[in-house]
C-alpha positions in Angstrom: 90.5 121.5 30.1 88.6 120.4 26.7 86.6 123.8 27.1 90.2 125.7 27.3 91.6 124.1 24.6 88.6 125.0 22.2 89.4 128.7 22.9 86.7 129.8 25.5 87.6 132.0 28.1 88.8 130.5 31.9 85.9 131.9 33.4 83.0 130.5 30.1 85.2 127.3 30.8 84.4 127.6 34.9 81.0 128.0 34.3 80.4 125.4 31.6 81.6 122.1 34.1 80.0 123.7 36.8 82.9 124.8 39.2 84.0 128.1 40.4 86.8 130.0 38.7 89.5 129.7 41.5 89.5 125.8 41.1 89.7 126.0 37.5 92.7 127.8 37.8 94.4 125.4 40.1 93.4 121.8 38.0 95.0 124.2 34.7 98.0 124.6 36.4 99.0 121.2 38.2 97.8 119.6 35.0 96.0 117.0 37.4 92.6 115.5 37.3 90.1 115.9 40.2 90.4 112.3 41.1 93.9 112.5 40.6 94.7 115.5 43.2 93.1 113.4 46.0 95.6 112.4 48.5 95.4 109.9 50.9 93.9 109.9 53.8 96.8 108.6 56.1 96.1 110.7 59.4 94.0 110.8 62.6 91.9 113.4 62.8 92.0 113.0 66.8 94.3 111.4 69.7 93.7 107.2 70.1 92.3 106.8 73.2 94.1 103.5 73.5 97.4 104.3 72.3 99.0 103.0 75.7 97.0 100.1 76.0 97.2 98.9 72.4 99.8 96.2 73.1 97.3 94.9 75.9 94.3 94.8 73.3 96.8 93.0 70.8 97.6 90.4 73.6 94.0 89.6 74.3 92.9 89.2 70.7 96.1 87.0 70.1 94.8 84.3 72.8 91.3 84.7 71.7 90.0 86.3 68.2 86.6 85.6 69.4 86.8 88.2 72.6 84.0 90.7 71.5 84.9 94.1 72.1 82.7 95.0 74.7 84.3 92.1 76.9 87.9 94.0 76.4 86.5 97.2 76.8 84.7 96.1 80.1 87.9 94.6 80.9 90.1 98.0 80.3 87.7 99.8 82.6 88.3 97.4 85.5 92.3 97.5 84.8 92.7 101.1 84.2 89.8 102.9 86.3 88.3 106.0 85.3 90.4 105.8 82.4 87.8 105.3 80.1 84.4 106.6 79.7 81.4 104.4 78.0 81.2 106.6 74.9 84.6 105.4 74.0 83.3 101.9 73.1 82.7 102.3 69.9 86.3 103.4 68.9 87.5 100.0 70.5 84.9 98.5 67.9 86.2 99.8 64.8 89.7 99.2 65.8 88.9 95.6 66.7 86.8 95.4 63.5 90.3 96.2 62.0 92.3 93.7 63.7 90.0 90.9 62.7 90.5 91.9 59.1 93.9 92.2 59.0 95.3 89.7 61.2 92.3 88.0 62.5 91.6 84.1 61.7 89.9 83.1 58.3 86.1 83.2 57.9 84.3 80.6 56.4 83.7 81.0 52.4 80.6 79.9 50.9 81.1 78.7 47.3 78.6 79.3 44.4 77.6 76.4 42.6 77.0 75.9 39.1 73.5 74.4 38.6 72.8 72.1 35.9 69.3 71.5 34.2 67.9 67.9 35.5 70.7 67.6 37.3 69.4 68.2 41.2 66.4 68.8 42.8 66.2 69.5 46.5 63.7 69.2 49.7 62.9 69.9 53.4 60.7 71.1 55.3 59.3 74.4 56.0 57.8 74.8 59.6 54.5 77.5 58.8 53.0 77.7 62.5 54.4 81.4 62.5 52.1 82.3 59.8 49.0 81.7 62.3 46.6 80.5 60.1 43.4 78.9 61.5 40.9 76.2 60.5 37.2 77.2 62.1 39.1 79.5 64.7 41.6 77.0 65.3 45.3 77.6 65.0 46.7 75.1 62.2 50.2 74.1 63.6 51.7 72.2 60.2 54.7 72.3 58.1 55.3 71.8 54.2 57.4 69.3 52.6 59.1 71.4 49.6 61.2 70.6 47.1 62.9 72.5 44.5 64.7 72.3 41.1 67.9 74.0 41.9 68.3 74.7 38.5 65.0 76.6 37.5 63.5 77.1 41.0 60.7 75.3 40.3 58.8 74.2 43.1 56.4 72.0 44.6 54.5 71.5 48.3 52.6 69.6 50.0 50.9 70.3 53.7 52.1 67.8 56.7 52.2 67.5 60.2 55.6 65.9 61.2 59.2 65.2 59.5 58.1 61.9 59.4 58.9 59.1 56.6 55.5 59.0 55.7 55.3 62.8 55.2 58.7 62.8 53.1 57.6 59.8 50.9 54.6 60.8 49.8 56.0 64.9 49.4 58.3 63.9 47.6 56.4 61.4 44.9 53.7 64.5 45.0 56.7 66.2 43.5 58.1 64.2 41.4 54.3 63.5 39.5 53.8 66.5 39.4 56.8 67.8 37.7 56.5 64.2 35.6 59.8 63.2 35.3 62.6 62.8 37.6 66.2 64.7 38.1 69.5 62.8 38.4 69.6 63.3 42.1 68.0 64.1 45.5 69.5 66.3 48.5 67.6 66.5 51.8 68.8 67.4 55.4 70.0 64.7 57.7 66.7 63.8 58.4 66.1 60.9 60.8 63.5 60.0 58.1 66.3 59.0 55.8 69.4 59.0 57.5 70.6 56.2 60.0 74.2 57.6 61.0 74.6 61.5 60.6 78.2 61.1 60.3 77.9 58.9 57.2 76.9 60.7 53.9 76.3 57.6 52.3 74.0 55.4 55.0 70.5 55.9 54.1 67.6 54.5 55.9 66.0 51.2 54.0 63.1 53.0 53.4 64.5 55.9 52.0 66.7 53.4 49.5 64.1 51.7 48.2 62.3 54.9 47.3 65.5 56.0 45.6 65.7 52.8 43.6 62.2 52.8 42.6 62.9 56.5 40.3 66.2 55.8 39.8 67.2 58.9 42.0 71.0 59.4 43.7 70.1 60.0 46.7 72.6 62.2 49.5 72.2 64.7 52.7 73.9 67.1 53.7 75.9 67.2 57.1 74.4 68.0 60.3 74.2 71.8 61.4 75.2 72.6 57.9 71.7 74.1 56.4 74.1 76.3 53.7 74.9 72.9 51.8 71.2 72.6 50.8 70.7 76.7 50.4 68.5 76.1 47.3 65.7 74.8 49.6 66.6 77.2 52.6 66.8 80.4 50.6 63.4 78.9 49.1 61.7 78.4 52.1 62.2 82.2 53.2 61.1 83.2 50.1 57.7 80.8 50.1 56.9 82.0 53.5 57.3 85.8 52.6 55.3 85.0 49.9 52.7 83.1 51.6 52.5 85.8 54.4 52.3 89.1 51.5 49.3 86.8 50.1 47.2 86.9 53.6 47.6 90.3 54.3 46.3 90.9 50.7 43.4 88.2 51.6 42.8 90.3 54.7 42.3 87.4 57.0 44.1 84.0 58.1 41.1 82.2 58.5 39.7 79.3 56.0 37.1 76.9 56.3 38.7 74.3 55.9 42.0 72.7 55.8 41.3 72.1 51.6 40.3 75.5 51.3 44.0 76.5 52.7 45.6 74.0 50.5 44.0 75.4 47.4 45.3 78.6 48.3 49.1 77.0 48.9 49.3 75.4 45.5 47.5 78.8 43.8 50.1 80.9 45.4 52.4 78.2 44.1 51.5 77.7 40.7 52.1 82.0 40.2 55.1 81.8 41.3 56.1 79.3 38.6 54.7 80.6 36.1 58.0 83.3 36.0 59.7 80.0 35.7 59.0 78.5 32.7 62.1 79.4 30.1 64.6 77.6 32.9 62.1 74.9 33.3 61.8 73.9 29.7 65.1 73.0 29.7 65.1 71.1 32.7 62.1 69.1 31.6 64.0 67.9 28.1 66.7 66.7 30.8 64.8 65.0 32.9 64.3 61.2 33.9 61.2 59.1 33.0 59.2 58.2 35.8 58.5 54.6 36.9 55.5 52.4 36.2 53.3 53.2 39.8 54.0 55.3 42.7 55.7 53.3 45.3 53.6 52.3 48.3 54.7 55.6 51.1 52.5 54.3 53.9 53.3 52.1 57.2 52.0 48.9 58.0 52.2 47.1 61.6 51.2 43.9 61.4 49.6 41.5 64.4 48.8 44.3 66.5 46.6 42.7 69.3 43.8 45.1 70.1 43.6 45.3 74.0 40.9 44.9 77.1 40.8 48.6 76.7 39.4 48.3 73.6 42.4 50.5 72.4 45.8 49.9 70.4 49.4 51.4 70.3 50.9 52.6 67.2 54.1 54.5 67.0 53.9 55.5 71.0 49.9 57.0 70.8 46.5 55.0 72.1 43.9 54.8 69.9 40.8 53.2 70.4 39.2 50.5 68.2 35.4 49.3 68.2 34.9 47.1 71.4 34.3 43.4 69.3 37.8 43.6 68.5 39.0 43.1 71.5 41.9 40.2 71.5 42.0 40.2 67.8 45.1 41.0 66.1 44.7 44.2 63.5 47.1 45.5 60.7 47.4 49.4 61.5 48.5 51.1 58.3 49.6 54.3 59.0 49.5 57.6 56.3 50.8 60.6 56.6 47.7 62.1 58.4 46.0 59.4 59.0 45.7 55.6 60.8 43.5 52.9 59.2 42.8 49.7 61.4 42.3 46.7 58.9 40.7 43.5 60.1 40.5 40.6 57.5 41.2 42.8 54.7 38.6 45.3 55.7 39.4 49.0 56.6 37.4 48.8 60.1 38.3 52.5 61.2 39.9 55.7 60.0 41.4 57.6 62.5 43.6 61.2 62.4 47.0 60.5 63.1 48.3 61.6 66.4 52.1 63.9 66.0 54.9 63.0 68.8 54.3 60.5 71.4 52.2 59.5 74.6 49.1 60.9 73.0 45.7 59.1 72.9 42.5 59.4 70.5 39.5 57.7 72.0 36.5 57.7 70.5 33.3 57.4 72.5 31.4 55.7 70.1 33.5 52.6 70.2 33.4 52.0 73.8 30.0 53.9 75.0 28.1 50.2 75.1 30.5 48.9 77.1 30.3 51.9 80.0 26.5 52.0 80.0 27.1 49.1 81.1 29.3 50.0 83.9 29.0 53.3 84.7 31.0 53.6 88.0 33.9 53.1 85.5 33.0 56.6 84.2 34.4 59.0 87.1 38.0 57.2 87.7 38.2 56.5 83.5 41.7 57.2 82.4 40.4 59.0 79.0 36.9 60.2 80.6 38.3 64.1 79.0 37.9 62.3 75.7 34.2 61.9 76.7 32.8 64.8 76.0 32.6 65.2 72.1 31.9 69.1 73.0 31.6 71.9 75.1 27.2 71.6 75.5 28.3 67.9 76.6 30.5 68.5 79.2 28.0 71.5 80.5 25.1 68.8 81.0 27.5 66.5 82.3 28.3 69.6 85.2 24.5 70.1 85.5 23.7 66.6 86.2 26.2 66.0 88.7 25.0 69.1 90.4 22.0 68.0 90.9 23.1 64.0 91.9 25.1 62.0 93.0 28.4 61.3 90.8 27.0 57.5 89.6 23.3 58.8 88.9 24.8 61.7 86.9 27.3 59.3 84.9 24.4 56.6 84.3 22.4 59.8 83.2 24.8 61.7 80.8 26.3 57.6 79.5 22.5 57.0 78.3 22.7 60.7 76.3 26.2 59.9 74.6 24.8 56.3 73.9 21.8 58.6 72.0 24.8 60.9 70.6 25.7 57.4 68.8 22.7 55.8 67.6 20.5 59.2 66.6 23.6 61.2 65.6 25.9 63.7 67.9 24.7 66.8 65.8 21.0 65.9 66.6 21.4 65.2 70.0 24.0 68.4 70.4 20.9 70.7 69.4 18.4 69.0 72.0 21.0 70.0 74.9 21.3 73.6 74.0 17.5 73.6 74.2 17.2 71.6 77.4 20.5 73.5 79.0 19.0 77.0 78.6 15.8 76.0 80.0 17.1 74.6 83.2 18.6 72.2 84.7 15.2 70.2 86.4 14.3 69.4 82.6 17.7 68.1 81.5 18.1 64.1 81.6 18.6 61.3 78.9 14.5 60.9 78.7 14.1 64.4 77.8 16.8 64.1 75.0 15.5 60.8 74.2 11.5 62.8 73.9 12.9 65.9 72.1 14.3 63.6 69.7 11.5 61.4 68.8 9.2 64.6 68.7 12.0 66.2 66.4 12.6 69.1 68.5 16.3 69.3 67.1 15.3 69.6 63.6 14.0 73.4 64.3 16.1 76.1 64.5 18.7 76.3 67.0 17.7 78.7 70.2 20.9 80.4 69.9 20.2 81.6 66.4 20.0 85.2 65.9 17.2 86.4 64.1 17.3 89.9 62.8 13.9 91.7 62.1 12.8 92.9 58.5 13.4 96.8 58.5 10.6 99.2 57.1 12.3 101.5 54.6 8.6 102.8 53.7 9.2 105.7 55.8 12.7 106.5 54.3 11.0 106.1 50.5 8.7 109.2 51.8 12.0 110.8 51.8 12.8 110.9 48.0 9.0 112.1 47.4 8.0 115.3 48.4 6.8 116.2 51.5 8.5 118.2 54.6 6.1 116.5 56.9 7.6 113.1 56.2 11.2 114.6 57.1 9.1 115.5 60.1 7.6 112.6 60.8 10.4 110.1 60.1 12.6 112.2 62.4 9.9 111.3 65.3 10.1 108.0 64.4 14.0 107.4 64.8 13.9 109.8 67.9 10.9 107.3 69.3 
């Protein structure tokens, strides 16, 4: 029309906007836009298949909106056989999709929140099994305690085992050090770890108070089943873990040394991600609270826990065994996130790793291996005898000497080799049953060990160790010389 009115031709005009001359004609003479010539489309382009049953369809999503429309399809077939065929299914869906948004029941409304700098920070934890990732060829199963600055997204982890209290409380003062300073207050799930009564938003845990008193922090939950009400953290987690799992396919492998090696590569991946954070952090940091004087103490202690005959104590449902001379004393078990320390007159007698869930036990020979040299026919009905056998080569000359004796000379035998494993070291005596194993079982008993060891057998290198000959390259160095006869003569040599 602009190209009319500036004197060119109908069919210059056509050409110039790209159309053909026909529908130039026909936008000149209604005077209409394109967009305004487009009538609705009001019609059906083909017959309703369930034109006669449409009251029916209206009745059964007026008792129930949630009937899918599969269930009323398969029930149309049933009442009206042969009447419809399967392809006609997704019609029905459409015109139930329609329903539901016309006359259908409400759906639930998420409402976007205005975030405000220093205002909340918020925490959970992320379960990372699915990532597989393995220590020395074993799986890791752990989670993270994250927590987030809804504000800027800043972020912070720390690796655990369990939602427990000890695993929050120390996450979370990780977090808050680390950021140094502290928001005006703290949202978490209803954890168990910090919530006594799910159904009240304000009934907090002791615990979980006192650590909210001690940085000044407001603390609240959100209700149960409701994960959208702390969807800073959630939306969070999904996007650590993708993050985390782009990162190991760029590393090429999911295996790490060891479990520190894995944690520097957390907080790494960490640390990049907020450094695109910084601007909205800034401000949250001028906003922020001043920490307190000292961390508060995050760990448990059970007092007057009486060590038993067994030599063993129970802490938080699992067994774990103590050394023997404590026997009928009464311990303080001090339990961490990851570990348990037994203390005895103010003395940390034992570390131990902390067991997850309940009815586990950790026994360690070492603590109890005096005592069953001693009386070795407790070794074959022993409760924890698995626990026994430190590893694998142990348990195979354990096999070997009951093979070759009777059940009580082969526990007297393989009790006097673990009681070496303590006193001249596991690894040590490890090495000197490889040896002794692949030679045969005749030469394998605790004399032997006890021989090897004194002669230093185990400090040579291990029998299982591959050794890989030096290769002569002379012959391939005749190569980049001269002469055909060394092509000649190093082919014979590879074909020999």
């Amino acid at each position: 029309m602009n190209q009319r009115r500036k004197g060119k031709s109908l069919r210059n005009s056509a050409a110039f906007t790209d159309i053909s001359v026909n529908a130039a004609r026909k936008y000149l003479r209604s005077g209409l836009l394109p967009s305004e010539s487009i009538s609705p489309h009001r019609w059906r382009t083909r017959p309703d298949p369930f034109a006669d049953v449409a009251d029916e369809i209206t009745s059964l999503l007026g008792n129930d909106p949630g009937l899918q429309a599969k269930t009323i399809f398969d029930h149309l077939q049933r009442e009206h056989p042969g009447g419809f065929a399967d392809g006609q299914l997704r019609s029905l869906q459409r015109q139930v999709k329609r329903w539901r948004a016309i006359y259908g029941p409400g759906k639930e409304v998420f409402f976007a929140q205005e975030h405000i700098p220093g205002e909340l920070g918020a925490s959970d934890f992320c379960h990372m099994t699915r990532l597989r990732v393995t220590i020395g060829g074993q799986p890791l199963e752990h989670l993270v305690y994250h927590f987030v600055l809804t504000y800027s997204n800043w972020e912070a982890i720390s690796v655990c085992f369990g939602e427990s209290w000890e695993s929050l409380s120390h996450g979370l003062q990780e977090a808050l050090w680390k950021l140094g300073g502290v928001p005006k207050r703290h949202r978490t799930d209803s954890l168990t770890a910090a919530v006594t009564t799910l159904g009240d938003r304000t009934e907090f845990t002791t615990r979980y108070q006192a650590l909210m008193a001690h940085y000044d922090l407001a603390g609240e939950h959100t209700q149960p089943v409701s994960p959208n009400e702390n969807g800073d953290v959630e939306q969070s987690h999904f996007r650590f873990i993708t993050r985390i799992d782009q990162a190991l396919m760029l590393r090429g492998n999911r295996e790490f040394d060891c479990r520190a090696d894995y944690e520097r590569f957390l907080q790494y991946q960490v640390h990049q991600a907020n450094l695109g954070r910084k601007e909205r952090f800034a401000q949250e940091c001028a906003l922020l609270g001043p920490l307190p004087a000292a961390r508060l103490d995050a760990d448990k202690r059970l007092d007057k826990v009486r060590v038993s005959q067994f030599a063993t104590i129970r802490v938080l449902g699992n067994t774990y065994s103590v050394p023997s001379r404590l026997i009928d004393e009464r311990i303080t078990a001090c339990v961490h996130a990851d570990t348990v320390d037994v203390i005895y007159a103010q003395q940390t007698i034992v570390r131990m790793p902390r067991l997850r869930g309940k009815g586990k036990s950790h026994i360690d020979y070492r603590h109890i291996i005096d005592a069953l040299v001693r009386k070795p026919g407790a070794f074959e009905g022993y409760v924890h005898r698995a626990e026994m056998f430190p590893t694998s080569h142990f348990r195979i000359a354990y096999d070997l000497l009951a093979a070759q004796s009777t059940p009580l000379a082969a526990a007297k035998e393989y009790l006097r080799i673990l009681k070496l494993a303590k006193d001249e070291g596991e690894q040590r005596v490890e090495l000197v049953l490889r040896q002794l194993v692949r030679a045969g079982s005749g030469t394998l008993s605790s004399e032997a060990v006890r021989q090897a060891l004194a002669e230093g057998a185990c400090c040579t290198t291990c029998v299982d160790a591959v050794r890989i000959p030096a290769v002569d390259l002379g012959s391939y160095d005749a190569l980049l010389t001269h002469a055909p006869s060394a092509v000649q003569s190093v082919t014979e040599a590879n074909h020999a």
